[in-house]
C-alpha positions in Angstrom: -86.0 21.7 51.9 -86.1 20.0 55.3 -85.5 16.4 53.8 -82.3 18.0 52.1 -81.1 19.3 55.3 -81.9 16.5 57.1 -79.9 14.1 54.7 -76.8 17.0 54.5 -76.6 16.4 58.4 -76.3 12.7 58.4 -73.9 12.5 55.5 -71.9 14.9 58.3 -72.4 12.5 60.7 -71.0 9.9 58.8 -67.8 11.9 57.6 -66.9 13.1 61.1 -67.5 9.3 62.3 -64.8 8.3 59.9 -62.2 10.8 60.8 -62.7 9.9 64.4 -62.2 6.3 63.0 -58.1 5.2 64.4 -55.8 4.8 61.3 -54.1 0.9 61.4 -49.9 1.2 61.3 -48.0 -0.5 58.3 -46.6 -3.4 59.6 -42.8 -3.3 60.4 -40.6 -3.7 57.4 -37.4 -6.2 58.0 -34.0 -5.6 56.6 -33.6 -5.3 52.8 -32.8 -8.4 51.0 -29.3 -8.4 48.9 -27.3 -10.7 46.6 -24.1 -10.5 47.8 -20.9 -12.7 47.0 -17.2 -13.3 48.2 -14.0 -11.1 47.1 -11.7 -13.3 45.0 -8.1 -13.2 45.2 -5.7 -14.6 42.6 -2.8 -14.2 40.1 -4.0 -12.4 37.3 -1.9 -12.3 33.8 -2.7 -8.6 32.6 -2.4 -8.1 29.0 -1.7 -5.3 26.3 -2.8 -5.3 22.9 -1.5 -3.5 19.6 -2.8 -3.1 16.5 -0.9 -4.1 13.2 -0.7 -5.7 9.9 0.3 -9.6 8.4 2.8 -9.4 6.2 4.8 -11.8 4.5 7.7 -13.3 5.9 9.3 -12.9 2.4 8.3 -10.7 -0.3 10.0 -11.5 -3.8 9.3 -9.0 -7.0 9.4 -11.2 -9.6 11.3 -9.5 -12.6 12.6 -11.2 -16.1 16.2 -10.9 -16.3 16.2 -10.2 -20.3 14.5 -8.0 -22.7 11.4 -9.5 -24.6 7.6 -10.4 -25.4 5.6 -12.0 -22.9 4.2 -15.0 -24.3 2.6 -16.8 -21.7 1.6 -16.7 -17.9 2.0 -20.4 -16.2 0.9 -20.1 -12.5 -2.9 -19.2 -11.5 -3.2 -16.1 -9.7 -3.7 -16.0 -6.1 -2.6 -20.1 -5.5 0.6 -21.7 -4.0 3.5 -21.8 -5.9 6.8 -23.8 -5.2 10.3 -23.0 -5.9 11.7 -23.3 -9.4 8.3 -23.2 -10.9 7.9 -21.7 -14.0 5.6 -18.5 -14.1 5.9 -16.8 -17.4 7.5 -17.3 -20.4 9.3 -14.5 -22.6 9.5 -14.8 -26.4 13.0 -16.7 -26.6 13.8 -15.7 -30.5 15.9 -12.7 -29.5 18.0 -14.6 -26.8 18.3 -18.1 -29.1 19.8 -15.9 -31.6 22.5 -14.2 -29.0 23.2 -17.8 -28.7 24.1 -18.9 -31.8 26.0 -15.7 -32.9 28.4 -16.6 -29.1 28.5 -20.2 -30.2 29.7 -19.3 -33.8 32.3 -16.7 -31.9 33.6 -19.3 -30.1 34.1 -21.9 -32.6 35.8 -19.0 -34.7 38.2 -18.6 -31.8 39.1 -22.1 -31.2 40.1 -22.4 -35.0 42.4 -19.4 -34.2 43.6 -21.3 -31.1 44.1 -24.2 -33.3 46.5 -22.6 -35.7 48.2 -20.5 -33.5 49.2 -24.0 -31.4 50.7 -25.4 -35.1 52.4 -22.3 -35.4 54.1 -23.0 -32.0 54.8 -26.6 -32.8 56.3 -25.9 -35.9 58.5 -23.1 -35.2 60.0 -24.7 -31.8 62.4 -27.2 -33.5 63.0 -25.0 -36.2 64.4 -22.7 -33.4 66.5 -25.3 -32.0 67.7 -25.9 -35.2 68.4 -22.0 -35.5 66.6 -22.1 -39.2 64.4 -19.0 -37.4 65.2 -16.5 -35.0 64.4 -16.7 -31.0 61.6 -13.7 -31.9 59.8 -15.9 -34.3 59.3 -18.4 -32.0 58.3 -15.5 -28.8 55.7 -14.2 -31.0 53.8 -17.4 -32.2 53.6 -18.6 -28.2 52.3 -15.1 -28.1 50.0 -15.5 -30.6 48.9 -18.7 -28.6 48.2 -17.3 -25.3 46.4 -14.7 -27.4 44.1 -17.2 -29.2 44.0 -18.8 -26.1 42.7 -15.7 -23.9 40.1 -15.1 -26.8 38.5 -18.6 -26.5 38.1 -17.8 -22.7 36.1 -14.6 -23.6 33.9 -16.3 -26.2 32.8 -19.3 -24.0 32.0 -16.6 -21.0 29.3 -15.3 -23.7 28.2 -18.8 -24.8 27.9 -19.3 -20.8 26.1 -15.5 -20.8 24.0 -16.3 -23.4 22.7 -19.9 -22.2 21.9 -18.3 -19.0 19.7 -15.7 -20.5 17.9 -18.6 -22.9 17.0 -19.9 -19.3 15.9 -16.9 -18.3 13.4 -16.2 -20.8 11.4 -19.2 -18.5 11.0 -16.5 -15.4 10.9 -18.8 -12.2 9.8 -18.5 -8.3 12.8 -18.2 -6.6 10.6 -19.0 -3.3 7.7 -21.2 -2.3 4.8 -19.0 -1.7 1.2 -16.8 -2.9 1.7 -15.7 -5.9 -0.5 -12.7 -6.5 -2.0 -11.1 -9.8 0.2 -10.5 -13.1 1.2 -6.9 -13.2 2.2 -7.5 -16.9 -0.1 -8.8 -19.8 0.2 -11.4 -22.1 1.7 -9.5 -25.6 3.4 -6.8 -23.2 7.8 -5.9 -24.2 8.9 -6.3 -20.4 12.4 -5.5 -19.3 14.4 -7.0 -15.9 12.8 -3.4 -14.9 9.6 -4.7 -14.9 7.9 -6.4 -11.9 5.8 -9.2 -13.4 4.3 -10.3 -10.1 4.8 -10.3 -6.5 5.2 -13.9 -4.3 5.1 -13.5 -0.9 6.2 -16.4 2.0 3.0 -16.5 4.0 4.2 -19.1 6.7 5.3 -18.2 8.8 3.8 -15.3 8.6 4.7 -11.6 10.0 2.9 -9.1 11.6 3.8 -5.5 11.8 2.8 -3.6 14.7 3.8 -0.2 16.8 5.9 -0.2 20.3 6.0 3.2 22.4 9.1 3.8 23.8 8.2 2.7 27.4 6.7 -0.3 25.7 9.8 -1.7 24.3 11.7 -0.9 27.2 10.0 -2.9 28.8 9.8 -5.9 26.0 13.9 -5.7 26.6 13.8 -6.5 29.7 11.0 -9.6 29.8 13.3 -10.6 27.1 16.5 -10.6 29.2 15.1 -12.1 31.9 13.6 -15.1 29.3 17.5 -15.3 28.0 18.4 -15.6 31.7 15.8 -18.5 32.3 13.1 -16.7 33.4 10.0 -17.4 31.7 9.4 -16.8 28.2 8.2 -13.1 28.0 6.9 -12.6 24.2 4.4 -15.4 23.8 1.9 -13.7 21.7 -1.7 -14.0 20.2 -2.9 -13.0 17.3 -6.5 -11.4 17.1 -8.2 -11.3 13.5 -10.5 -8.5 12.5 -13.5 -10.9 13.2 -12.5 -10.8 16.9 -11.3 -15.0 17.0 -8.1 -15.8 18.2 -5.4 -17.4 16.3 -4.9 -20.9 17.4 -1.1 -20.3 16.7 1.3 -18.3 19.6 3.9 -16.2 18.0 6.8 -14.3 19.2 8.4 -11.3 18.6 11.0 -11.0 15.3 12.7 -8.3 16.0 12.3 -5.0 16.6 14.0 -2.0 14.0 16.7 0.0 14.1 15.1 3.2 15.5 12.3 5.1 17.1 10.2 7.3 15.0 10.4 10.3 16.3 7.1 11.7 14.6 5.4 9.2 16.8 7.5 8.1 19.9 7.1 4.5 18.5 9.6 1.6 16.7 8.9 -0.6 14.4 8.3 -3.9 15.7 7.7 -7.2 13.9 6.2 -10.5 15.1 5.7 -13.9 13.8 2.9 -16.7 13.8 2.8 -20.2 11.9 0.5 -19.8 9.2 -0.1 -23.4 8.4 -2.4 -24.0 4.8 -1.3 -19.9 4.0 -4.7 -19.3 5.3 -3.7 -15.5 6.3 -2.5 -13.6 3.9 -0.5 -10.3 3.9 -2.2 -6.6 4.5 -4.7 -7.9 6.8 -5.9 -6.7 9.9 -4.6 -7.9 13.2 -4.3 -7.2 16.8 -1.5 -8.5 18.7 -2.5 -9.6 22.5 0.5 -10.2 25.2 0.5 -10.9 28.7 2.8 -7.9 30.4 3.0 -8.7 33.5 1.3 -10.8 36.4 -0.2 -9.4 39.5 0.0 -11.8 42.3 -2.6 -12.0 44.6 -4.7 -9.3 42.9 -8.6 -9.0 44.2 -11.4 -9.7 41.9 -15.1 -8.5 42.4 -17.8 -8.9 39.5 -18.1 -5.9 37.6 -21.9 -5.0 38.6 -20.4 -5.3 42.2 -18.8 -2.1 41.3 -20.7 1.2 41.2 -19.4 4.4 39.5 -20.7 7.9 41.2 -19.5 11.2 40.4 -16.1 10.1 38.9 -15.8 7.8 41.9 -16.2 4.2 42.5 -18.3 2.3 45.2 -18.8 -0.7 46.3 -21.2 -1.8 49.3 -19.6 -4.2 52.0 -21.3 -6.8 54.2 -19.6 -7.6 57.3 -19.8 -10.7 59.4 -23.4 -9.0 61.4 -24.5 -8.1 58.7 -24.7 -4.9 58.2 -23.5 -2.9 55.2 -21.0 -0.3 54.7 -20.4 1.7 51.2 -16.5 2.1 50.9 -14.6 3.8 48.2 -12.3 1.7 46.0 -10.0 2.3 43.6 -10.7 -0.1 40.5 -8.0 -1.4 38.1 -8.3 -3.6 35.3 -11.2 -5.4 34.2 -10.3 -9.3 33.5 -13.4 -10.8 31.5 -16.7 -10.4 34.3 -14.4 -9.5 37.3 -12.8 -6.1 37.9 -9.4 -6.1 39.7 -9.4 -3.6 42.6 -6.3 -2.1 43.8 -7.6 -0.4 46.7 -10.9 -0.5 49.4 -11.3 -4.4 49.9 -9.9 -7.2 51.8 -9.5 -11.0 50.8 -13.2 -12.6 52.2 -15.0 -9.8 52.3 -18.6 -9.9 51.0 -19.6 -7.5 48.3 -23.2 -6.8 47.4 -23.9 -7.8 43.6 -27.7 -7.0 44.1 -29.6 -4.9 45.7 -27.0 -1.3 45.8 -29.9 1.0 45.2 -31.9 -0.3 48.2 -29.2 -0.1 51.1 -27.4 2.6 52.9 -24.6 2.6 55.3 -25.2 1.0 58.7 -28.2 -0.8 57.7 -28.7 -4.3 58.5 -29.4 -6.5 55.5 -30.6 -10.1 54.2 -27.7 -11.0 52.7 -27.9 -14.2 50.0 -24.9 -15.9 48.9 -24.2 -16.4 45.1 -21.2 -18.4 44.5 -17.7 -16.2 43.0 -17.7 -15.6 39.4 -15.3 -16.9 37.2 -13.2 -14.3 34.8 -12.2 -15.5 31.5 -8.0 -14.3 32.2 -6.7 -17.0 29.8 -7.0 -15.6 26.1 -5.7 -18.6 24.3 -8.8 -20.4 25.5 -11.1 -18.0 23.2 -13.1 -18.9 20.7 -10.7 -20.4 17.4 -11.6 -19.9 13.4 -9.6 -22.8 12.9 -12.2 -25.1 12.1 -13.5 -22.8 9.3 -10.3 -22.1 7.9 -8.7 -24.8 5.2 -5.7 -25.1 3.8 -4.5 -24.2 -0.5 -4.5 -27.0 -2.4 -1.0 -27.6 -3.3 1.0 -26.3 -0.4 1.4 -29.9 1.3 0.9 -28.3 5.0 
């Protein structure tokens, strides 16, 4: 019991010497290091995009202009077809026979022609002679103008009749796609059936919306490009695999009225579409520049912080020391974000570091050099390397 007591008192001794023991201070912390770079300040081209859909530039149904069997299809679907070439044949039995009845017509007027001219030859010196009467003479010119009208009619249906044994080869009146054959082999078509569609895929259109305010102000970048100003529709043309057509288009035209379900008009555009590689009904997205803001300020995007539906950005000043300032951000132009409001040109913005720094505080500031936004959107990425032309189509 004693040697307990004796070793509870020195472990006492020990504990009490240690808190008597003076605590060492952390050594002094310096200023909080940050990343911080420069504001930028340049002209920046802000764009608007639409969505819409290719279409062709022209779109010919292709319907037989007589009445028969179809007997053969010419073209392959889907390829590139030229004007005049033959895509279907109709049975021609039915029209050849048209034929030959007008021909036979015909010939059966010209005989009557023929006699009725003797008739006139014979009876005008007879007349002069007074061996028949003045009336004799009146009716057989009539009978001649007569014969003559009818051989007018009968080589119009000859004419009729040749045309429609030319029609029973149906043609492309255009150069283009011709799409699948909506009417079989062995099927009676009529000139109200559509046999196939061919569509003019270059150039090609694209149909997208405008709002109101929208085209307003597409009229007046337009008037001011008719005035000499610079040319305000330039477009691009964005494919549903996010590339960028390598073409620029413009705008077509725009129709005849707003929709007044949606506030919006019709508005069309077009791109060259060389090798027909697009082809109507797909997806694009028309990109424009809408106007250019001169002497706009850029800061990288993680300079920018967002806090309670507000925007922040911390501010290192010439000793230093930084400052957390409200700004108003505007739109974002690849890694930079425009700001409208809260920064001057030269100011340093902290890029690293936000969380660690409060107003007032004195900081190690590091420089990182600006960062470059990507404001030019022709100079994306192009599927035009991947993309070949249709045999055939010569472009």
């Amino acid at each position: 019991m004693k040697l307990a007591s004796v070793a509870g008192m020195a472990a006492l001794l020990v504990v009490g010497a240690g808190c008597h023991k003076k605590e060492e201070a952390p050594p002094p912390a310096g200023p909080p290091a940050v990343v911080v770079t420069t504001v930028v300040q340049r002209d920046v081209p802000v764009t608007q995009e639409w969505i819409g859909t290719t279409d062709g530039n022209v779109n010919a149904e292709i319907r037989p202009q007589v009445e028969g069997y179809l007997l053969k299809r010419v073209y392959a679907e889907g390829s590139f077809v030229r004007q005049g070439d033959t895509l279907f044949q109709i049975d021609p039995r039915q029209v050849q026979s048209q034929a030959q009845q007008a021909q036979a017509d015909l010939a059966q007027a010209q005989a009557q022609l023929a006699k009725a001219r003797q008739d006139v030859n014979r009876f005008r010196p007879l007349a002069e002679q007074k061996a028949i009467s003045q009336q004799e003479l009146d009716n057989a010119l009539a009978a001649e103008a007569a014969a003559r009208a009818v051989v007018d009619a009968r080589q119009a249906t000859v004419h009729q009749a040749r045309l429609s044994l030319g029609w029973s080869r149906v043609t492309s009146p255009i150069s283009g796609i011709a799409g699948t054959a909506q009417a079989q082999v062995g099927n009676l078509v009529s000139p109200s059936t559509v046999l196939a569609v061919v569509s003019q895929c270059d150039p090609i259109r694209v149909v997208y919306p405008l709002s109101e305010q929208e085209y307003l102000r597409l009229q007046e970048r337009r008037s001011g490009a008719a005035s000499g100003g610079a040319r305000g529709d330039d477009l691009d043309l964005i494919l549903s695999d996010g590339s960028v057509w390598p073409h620029k288009g413009h705008v077509l035209f725009a129709d005849r009225q707003v929709d007044v379900k949606t506030g919006t008009i019709r508005t069309v555009a077009v791109f060259p579409n060389p090798g027909n590689v697009l082809r109507p009904g797909q997806y694009a997205k028309v990109r424009s520049v809408t106007e250019v803001k001169k002497g706009a300020l850029l800061v990288p995007q993680r300079a920018v912080n967002q806090l309670q539906g507000g925007f922040q950005v911390a501010v290192v000043g010439s000793d230093d020391k930084a400052e957390i300032r409200p700004v108003q951000p505007g739109v974002r132009m690849g890694t930079l974000w425009q700001i409208d409001s809260g920064l001057q040109p030269g100011e340093r913005v902290v890029v690293e570091g936000f969380s660690r720094i409060k107003s007032g505080v004195t900081v190690k500031p590091r420089e990182e050099p600006a960062e470059q936004a990507e404001t030019d959107p022709s100079s994306a990425p192009s599927t035009s390397s991947a993309l070949s032309p249709i045999p055939g189509t010569g472009k």
